[in-house]
C-alpha positions in Angstrom: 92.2 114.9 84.2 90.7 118.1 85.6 88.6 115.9 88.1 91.2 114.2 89.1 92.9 117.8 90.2 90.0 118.9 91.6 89.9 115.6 94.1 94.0 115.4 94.7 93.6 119.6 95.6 90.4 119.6 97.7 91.7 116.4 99.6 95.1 118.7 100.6 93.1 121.7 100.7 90.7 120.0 103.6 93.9 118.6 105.5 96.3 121.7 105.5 92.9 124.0 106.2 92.0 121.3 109.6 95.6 121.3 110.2 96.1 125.2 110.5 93.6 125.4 113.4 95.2 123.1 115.2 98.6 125.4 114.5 97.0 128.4 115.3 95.6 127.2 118.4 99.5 125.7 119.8 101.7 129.3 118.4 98.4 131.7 120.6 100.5 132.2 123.7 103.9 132.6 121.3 105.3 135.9 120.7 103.7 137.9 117.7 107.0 137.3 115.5 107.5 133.6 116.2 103.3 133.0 115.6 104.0 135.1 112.3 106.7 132.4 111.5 105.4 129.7 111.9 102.0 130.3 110.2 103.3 131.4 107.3 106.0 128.4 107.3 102.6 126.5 107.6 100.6 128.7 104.6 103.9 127.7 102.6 104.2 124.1 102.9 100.6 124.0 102.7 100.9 126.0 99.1 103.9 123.8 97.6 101.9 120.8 98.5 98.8 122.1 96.4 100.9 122.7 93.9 103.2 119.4 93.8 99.5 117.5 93.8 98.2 119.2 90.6 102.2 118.5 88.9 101.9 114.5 89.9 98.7 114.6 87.8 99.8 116.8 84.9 103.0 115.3 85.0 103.4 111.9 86.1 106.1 110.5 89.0 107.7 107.8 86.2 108.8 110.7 84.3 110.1 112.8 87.6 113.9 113.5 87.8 115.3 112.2 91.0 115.5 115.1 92.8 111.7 115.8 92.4 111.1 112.5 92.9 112.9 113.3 96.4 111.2 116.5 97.2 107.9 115.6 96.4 108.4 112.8 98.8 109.2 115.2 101.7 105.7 117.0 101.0 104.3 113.8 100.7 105.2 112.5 103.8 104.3 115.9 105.4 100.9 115.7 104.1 100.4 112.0 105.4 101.9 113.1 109.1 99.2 116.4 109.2 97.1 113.1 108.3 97.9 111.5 111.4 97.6 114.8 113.4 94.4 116.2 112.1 92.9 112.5 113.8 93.9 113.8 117.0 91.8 117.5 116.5 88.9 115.2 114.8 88.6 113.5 118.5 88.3 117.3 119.5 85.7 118.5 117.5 83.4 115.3 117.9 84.2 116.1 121.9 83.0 119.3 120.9 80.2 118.2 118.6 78.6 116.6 121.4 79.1 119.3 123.8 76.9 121.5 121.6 74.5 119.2 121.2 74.1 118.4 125.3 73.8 121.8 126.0 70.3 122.0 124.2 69.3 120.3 127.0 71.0 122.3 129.6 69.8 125.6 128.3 67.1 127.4 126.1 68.5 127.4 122.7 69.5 131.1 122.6 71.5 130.1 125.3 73.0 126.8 123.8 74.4 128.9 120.5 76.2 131.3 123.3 77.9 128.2 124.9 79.0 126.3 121.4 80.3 129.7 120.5 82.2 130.0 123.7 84.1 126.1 123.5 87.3 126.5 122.7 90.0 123.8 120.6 90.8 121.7 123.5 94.6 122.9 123.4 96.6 120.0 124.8 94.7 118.1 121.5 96.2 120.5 119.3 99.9 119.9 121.0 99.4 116.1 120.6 98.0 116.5 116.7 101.0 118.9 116.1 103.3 116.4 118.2 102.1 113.4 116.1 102.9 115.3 112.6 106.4 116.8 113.3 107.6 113.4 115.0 106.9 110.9 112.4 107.8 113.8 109.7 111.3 114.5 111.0 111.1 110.4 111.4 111.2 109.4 107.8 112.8 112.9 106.3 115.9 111.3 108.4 115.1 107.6 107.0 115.5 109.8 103.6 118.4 111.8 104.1 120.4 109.4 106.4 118.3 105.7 106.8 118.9 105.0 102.7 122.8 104.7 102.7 123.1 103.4 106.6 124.2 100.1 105.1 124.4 97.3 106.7 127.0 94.1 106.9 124.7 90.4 107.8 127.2 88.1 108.3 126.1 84.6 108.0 127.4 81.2 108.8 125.9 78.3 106.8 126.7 74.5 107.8 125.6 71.9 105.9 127.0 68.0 105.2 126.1 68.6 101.7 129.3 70.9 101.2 132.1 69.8 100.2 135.3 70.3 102.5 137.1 72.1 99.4 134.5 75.4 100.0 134.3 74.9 104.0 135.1 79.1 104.4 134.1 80.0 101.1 132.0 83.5 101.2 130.0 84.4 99.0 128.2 88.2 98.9 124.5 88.6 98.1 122.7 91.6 97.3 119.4 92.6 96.0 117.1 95.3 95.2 119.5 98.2 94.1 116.9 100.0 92.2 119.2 101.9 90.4 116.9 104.8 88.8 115.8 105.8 92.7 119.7 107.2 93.7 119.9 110.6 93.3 123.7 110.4 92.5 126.3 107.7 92.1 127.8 108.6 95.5 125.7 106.0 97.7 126.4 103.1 95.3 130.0 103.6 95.6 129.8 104.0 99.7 127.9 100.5 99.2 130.3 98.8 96.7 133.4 100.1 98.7 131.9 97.7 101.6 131.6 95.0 99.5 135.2 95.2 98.2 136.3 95.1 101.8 134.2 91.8 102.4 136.8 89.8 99.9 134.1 87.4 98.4 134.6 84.2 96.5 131.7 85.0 95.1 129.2 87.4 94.5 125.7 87.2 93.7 122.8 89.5 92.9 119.3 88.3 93.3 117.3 90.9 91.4 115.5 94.6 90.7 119.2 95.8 89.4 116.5 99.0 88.0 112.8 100.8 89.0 111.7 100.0 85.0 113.7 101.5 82.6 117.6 99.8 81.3 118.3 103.6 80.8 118.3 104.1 84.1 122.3 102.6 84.7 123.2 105.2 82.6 126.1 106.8 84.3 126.9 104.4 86.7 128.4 101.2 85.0 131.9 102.1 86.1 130.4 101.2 89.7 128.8 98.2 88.5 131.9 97.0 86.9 134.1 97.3 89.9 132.2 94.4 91.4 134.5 91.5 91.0 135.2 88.3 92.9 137.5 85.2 92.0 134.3 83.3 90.7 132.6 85.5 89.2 129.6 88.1 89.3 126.2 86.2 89.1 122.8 87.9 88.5 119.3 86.8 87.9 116.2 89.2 87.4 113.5 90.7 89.6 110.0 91.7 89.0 110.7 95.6 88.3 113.6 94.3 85.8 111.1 93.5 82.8 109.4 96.9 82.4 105.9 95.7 83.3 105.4 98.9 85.4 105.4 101.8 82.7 103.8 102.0 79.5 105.4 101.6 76.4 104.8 102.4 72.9 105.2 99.3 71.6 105.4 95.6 72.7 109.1 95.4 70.7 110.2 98.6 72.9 109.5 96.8 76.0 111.3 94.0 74.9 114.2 96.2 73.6 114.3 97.5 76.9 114.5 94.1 78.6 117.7 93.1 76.1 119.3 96.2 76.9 119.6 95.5 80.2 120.3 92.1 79.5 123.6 93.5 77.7 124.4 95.9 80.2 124.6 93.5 82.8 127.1 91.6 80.7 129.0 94.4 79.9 129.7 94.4 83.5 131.3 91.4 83.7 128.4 89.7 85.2 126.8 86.4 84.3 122.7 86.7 83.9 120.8 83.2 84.6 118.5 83.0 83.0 116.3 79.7 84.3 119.3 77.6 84.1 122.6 76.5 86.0 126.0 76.8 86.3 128.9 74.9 88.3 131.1 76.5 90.8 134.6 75.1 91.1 137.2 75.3 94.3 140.3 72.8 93.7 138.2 70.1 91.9 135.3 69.8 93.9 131.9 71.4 92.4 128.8 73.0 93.5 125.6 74.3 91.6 124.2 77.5 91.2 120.8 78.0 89.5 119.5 81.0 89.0 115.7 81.4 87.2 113.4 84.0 86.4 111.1 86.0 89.0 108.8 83.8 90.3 105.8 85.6 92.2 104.1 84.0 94.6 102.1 87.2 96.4 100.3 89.9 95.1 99.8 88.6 91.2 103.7 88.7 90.6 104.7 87.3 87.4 106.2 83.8 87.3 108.2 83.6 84.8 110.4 81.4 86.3 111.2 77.7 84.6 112.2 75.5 87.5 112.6 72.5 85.4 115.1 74.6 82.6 117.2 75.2 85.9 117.3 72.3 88.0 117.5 69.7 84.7 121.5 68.7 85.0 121.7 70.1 88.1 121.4 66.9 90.6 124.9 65.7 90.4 125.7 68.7 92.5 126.0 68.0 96.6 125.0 71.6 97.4 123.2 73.5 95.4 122.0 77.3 95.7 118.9 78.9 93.9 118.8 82.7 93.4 114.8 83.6 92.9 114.0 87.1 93.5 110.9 86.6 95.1 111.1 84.4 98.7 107.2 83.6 98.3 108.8 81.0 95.7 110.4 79.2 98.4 106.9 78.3 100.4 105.1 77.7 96.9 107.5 75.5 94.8 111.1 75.0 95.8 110.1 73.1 99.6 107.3 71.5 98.3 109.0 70.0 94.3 112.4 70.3 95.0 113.6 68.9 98.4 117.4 68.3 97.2 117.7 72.8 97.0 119.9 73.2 99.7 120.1 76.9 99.8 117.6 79.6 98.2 118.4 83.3 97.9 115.7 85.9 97.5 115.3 89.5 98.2 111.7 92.1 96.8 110.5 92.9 100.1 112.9 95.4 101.2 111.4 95.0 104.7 109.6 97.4 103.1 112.1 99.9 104.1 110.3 100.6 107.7 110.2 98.2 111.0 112.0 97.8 114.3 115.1 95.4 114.4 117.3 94.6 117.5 118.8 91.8 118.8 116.5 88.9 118.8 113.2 91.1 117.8 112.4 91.9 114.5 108.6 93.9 112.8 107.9 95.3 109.9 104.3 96.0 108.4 105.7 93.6 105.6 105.6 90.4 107.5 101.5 90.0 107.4 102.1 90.1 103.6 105.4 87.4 103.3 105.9 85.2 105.6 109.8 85.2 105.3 111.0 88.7 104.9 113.7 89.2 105.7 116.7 86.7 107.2 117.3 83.0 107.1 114.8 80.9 107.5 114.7 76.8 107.7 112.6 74.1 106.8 113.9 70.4 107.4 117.3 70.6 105.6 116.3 73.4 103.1 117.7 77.3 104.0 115.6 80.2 102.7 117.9 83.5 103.1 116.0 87.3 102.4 117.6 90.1 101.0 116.7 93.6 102.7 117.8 95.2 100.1 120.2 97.6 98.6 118.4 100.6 97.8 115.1 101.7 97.9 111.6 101.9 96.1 108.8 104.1 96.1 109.8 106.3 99.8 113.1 107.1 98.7 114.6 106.6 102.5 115.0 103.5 105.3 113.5 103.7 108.8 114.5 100.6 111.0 114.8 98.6 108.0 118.5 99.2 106.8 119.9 98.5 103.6 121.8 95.3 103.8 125.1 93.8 102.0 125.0 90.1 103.0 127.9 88.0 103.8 127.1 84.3 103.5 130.0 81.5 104.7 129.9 78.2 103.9 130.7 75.6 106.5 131.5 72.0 105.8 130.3 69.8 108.3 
């Protein structure tokens, strides 16, 4: 443990020391009590973030609080922009570097150690280093005080022959990825569940990650989980963070424990878990099917523990039937290529990993070159794909670009 201190605290060390020269070189023509400011605003941060490194080792992130969860996030991020910056003064000093070196050849060599002593930080470096640290830093600080509750409404019209007339209109709300154990309070749940009340769904469906890793971490919030209610019914299935398979537990029976609390929690909220298996939906006699499975991980080593046969078994008398499965990789690796007759598939887990651009008609995030449907519908043939962005948030506790999304699906007989 102490060498891995030692390598977190001389890695900060080396950034906020590199970083320094590049402040003290942009505050030189400031006045004395500004430079004083800022410099020891700089010494500061510089000191916390020394300090938060050693904590995280001592004290591991799964056990933080929220709130030091969300400040050491802000340092983090800081850190990582003086990163970006202190690329920017490394140009300078190779410029440098080679300047010394040239002038061996341009003067005797009690001459050359006059000239590298007299070469100067190339200033407008420093301005771009310290330009390319605050930006992105007051960037995602805003993505974490603002960007995670911006929510989002995705309305969505879906046609299909397969539906029949009796749920042409019918609307149905998905959402994903709520991470519960990541909100610092219940007050951004309840701004997002308020929007979904205002949607008046049929139906509502949640497609997974309803916690970080821990059951516990609903504590305090069911009242907002059970005011989700729509005339058919709350439906849930589970997502990869759901089972506990990130933390370590004392026991394989705790880890199970924890995966039945949750189990009971969710129907304590008046929702119904599927759990690789399938249920009708009924509007004035006519039916459709809703299946619901396991996570199925097709990226990254996910698990699968998915049963397609459990859920689809029964399930063909339906004319339009809906799969919930977490992950969307599951659509490209199974469901297109074994079950053609899936109408609709709803996924979520990639959160658009919570940073990108989107405007009309363009959409990037860095999570594309890692799933190939991210975030949105998608179509293959007669099969539709739809992506969750995502509720809340995992990991950077904040959205850039990538907003949290409450999605409103309507069915369309055709």
């Amino acid at each position: 443990m102490l060498i891995r201190i030692l390598i977190f605290s001389t890695l900060i060390i080396l950034i906020e020391v590199y970083f320094l020269q590049a402040v003290k070189t942009f505050v030189q023509d400031f006045s004395q009590g500004k430079k004083t400011v800022l410099l020891y605003t700089t010494y500061a941060i510089a000191c916390v973030s020394i300090l938060m490194a050693i904590v995280a080792v001592v004290y591991p992130p799964p056990n933080w609080t929220p709130f030091f969860r969300f400040l050491s996030s802000i340092l983090i991020i800081v850190v990582l922009c003086k990163l970006i910056g202190c690329t920017f003064l490394l140009i300078d000093d190779i410029i440098r570097l080679f300047r010394w070196i040239f002038s061996f050849f341009k003067a005797k060599p009690e001459q050359a150690v006059e000239a590298a002593a007299g070469i100067s930080r190339l200033k407008f470096l420093s301005q771009i280093a310290i330009t390319f640290t605050v930006v992105p830093a007051i960037g995602f600080i805003y993505g974490m005080v603002s960007g995670a509750y911006k929510y989002r409404v995705h309305k969505v019209k879906l046609p299909s022959s397969n539906i029949p007339k009796e749920f042409d209109g019918f609307k149905i709300v998905q959402l994903s990825d709520i991470h519960t154990g990541s909100f610092l309070n219940e007050d951004g749940l309840k701004k997002a569940f308020e929007i979904v009340a205002e949607q008046n769904a049929d139906l509502i469906l949640f497609t997974g990650d309803l916690v970080n890793n821990e059951a516990k971490e609903l504590e305090g919030y069911e009242h907002l989980f059970k005011s989700l209610k729509a005339p058919h019914g709350v439906f849930s299935v589970l997502g990869n963070h759901d089972y506990g398979d990130y933390v370590q537990w004392d026991s394989k029976e705790a880890k199970r424990e924890n995966l039945e609390r949750l189990k009971a929690k969710q129907k304590d909220f008046g929702w119904t878990l599927l759990m690789n298996e399938h249920v009708p939906i009924e509007k004035n006699g006519a039916q459709i099917g809703l299946l619901g499975i396991e996570n199925w991980g097709g990226n990254m080593r996910f698990p699968r523990y998915g049963k397609m046969k459990e859920a689809y078994d029964g399930a063909e008398k339906y004319p339009f039937k809906i799969l919930m499965s977490h992950d969307p990789s599951h659509w490209d690796m199974q469901v297109v290529l074994e079950y053609p007759e899936i109408d609709l598939t709803l996924s979520g887990h990639t959160h658009g990993m919570q940073l990108g651009i989107e405007i009309p008609g363009f959409k990037w995030s860095p999570i594309k070159y890692m799933y190939k449907n991210w975030a949105g519908l998608y179509k293959q043939d007669k099969q539709m794909l739809y992506v969750n962005r995502g509720l809340g948030f995992l990991g950077y506790p904040g959205r850039l670009g990538i907003w949290p999304e409450i999605t409103v699906i309507e069915l369309q007989s055709v």
